[in-house]
C-alpha positions as CSV (number, residue, x, y, z in Angstrom):
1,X,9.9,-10.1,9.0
2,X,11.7,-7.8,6.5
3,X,15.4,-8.5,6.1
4,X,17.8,-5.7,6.4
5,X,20.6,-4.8,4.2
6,X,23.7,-3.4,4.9
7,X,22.5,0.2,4.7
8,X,20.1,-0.5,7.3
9,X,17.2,0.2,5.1
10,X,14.7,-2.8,3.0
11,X,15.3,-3.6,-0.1
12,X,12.0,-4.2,-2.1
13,X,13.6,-7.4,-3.5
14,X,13.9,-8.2,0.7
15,X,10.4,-7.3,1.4
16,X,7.5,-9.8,1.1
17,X,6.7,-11.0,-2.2
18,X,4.3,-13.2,-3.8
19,X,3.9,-15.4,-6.6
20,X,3.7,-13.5,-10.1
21,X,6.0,-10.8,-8.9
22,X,8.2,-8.5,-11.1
23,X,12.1,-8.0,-10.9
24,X,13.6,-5.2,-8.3
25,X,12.9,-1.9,-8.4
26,X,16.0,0.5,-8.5
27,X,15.5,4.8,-8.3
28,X,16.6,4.4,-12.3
29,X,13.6,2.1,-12.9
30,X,12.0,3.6,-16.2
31,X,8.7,2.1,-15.2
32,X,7.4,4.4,-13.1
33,X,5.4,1.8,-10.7
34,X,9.5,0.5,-10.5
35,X,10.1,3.7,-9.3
36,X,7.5,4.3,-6.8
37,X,8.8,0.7,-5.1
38,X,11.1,2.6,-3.4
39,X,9.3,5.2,-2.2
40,X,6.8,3.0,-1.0
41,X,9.0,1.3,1.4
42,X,11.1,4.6,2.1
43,X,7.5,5.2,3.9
44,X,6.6,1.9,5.4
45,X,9.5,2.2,7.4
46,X,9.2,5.7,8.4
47,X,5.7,5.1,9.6
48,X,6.6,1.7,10.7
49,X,4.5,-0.6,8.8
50,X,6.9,-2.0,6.7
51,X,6.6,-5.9,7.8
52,X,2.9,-5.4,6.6
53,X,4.0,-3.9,2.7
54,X,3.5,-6.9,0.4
55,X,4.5,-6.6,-3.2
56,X,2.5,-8.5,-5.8
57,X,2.5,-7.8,-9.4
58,X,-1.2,-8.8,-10.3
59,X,-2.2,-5.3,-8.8
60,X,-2.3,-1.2,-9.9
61,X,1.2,-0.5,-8.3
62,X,2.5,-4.1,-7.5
63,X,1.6,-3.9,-3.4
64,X,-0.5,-4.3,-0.9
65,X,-0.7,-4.0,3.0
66,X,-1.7,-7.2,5.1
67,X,-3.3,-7.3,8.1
68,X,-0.9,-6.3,10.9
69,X,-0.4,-9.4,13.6
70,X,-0.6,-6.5,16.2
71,X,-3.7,-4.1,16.2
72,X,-2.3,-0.8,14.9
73,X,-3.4,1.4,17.7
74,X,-1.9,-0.6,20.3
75,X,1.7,0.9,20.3
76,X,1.4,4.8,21.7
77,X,5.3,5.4,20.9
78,X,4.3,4.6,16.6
79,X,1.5,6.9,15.9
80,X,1.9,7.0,12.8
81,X,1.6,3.1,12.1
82,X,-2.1,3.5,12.0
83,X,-2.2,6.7,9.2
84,X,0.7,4.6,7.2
85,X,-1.3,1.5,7.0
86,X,-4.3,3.3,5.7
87,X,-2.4,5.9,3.4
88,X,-0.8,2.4,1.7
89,X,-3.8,0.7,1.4
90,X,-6.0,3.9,-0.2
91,X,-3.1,4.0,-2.4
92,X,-2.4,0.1,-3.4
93,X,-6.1,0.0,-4.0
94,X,-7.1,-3.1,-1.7
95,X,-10.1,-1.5,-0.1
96,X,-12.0,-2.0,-4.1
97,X,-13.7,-5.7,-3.4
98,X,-12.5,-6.1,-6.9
99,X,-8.5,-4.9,-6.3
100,X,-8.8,-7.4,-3.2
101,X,-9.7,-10.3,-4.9
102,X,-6.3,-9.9,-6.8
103,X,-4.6,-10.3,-3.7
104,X,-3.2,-13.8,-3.2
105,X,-5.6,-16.2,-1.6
106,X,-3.6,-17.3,1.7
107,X,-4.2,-13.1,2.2
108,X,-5.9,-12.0,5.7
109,X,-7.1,-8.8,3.8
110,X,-8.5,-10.8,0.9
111,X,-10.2,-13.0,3.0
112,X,-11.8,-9.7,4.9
113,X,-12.9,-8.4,1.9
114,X,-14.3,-11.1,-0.3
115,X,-16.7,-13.2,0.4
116,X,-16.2,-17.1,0.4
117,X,-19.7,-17.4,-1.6
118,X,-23.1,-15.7,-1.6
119,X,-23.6,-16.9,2.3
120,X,-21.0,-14.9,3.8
121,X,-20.1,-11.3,4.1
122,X,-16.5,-9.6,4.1
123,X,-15.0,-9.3,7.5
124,X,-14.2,-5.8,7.6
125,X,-16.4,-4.4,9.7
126,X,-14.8,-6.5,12.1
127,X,-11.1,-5.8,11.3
128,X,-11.6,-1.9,11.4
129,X,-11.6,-1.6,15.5
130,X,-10.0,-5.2,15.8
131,X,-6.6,-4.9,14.1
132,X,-6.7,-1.7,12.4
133,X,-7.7,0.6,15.1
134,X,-10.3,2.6,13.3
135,X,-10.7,4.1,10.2
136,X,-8.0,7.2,9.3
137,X,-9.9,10.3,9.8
138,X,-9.4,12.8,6.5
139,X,-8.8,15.7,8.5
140,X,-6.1,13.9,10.0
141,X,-4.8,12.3,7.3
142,X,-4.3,16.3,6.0
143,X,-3.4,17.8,9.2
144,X,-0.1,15.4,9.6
145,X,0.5,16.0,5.6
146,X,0.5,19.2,5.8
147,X,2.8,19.7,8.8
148,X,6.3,20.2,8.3
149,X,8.6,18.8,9.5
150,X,7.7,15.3,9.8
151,X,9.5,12.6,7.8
152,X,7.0,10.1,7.1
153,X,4.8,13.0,6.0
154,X,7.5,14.0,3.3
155,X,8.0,10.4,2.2
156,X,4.1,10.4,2.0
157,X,3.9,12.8,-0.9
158,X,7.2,11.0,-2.6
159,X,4.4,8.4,-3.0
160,X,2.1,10.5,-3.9
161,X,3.8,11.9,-6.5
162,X,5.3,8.9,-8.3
163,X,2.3,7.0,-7.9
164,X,0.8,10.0,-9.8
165,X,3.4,9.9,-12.3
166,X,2.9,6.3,-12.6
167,X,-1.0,6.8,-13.3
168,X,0.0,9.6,-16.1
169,X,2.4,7.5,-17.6
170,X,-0.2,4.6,-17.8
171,X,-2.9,6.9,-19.0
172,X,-0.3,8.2,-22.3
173,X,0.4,4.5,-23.0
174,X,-3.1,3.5,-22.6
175,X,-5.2,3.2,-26.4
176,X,-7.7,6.4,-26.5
177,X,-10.6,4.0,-26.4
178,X,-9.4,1.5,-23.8
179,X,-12.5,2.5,-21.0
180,X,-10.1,1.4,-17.8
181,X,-7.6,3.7,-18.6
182,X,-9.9,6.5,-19.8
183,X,-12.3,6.1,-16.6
184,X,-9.4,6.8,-14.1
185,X,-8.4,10.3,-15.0
């Protein structure tokens, strides 16, 4: 559980963290993946997901989402649980077998998405209706982005925008011939 500070909101350096992780992030963080920390948890908690936001620096913007402990669909009052779990995890990157393999190893998402060895398969399929109630639709995932006036939605595109400005960033810094860098844009 996420501890709360005295402004009633969670600090990232309160939120789960994992082995390998960076420093705080502060709104003057120069790095912009510092800067969309913030953000990030700005809309965990207004979409109430935060106790399944995870940061962990071996990974494109330092976080993940685990697997909730309660299916996401099973609370009517937080409809937007489900859409904030799968908006974070499209954007932390964790649905890439690759990007999930980064993930530490006691991780219920890793151990969905990768394999143990060539004998077994992911366990996704199974997680999807399970504990994740479903995969977001897109034209919901628009229709509640594009509907004013909805908090989480506007703390959506705060995290869409600096995680932008953190690819951009990243991309300028990057060599002109260094192919991960060049392949993203």
């Amino acid at each position: 559980m996420l501890r709360r500070d005295r402004h009633s909101t969670v600090s990232p350096r309160d939120s789960h963290r994992t082995e390998g992780d960076t420093g705080t992030a502060t709104a003057l963080a120069t790095d912009p993946v510092d800067a969309l920390q913030p953000a990030l948890l700005a809309f965990a908690e207004a979409t109430h997901c935060a106790d399944c936001l995870h940061w962990h620096a071996g990974l494109p913007f330092r976080f993940y989402v685990e697997v909730p402990t309660t299916p996401l669909d099973l609370n009517p009052a937080r409809p937007q649980r489900h859409a904030g779990w799968w908006l974070l995890a499209f954007l932390s990157g964790q649905l890439d077998p690759d990007v999930a393999g980064l993930l530490p190893d006691d991780s219920a998402w890793r151990r969905a998405v990768v394999p143990v060895d060539d004998g077994t398969e992911g366990q996704v399929p199974l997680l999807i209706p399970a504990a994740l109630g479903g995969q977001l639709a897109a034209d919901a995932l628009v229709a509640w982005l594009t509907r004013p006036p909805d908090v989480a939605g506007e703390r959506a595109w705060q995290c869409l925008q600096r995680a932008r400005q953190a690819w951009a960033a990243r991309l300028h810094a990057a060599p002109p011939d260094d192919p991960p860098a060049s392949s993203a844009a």
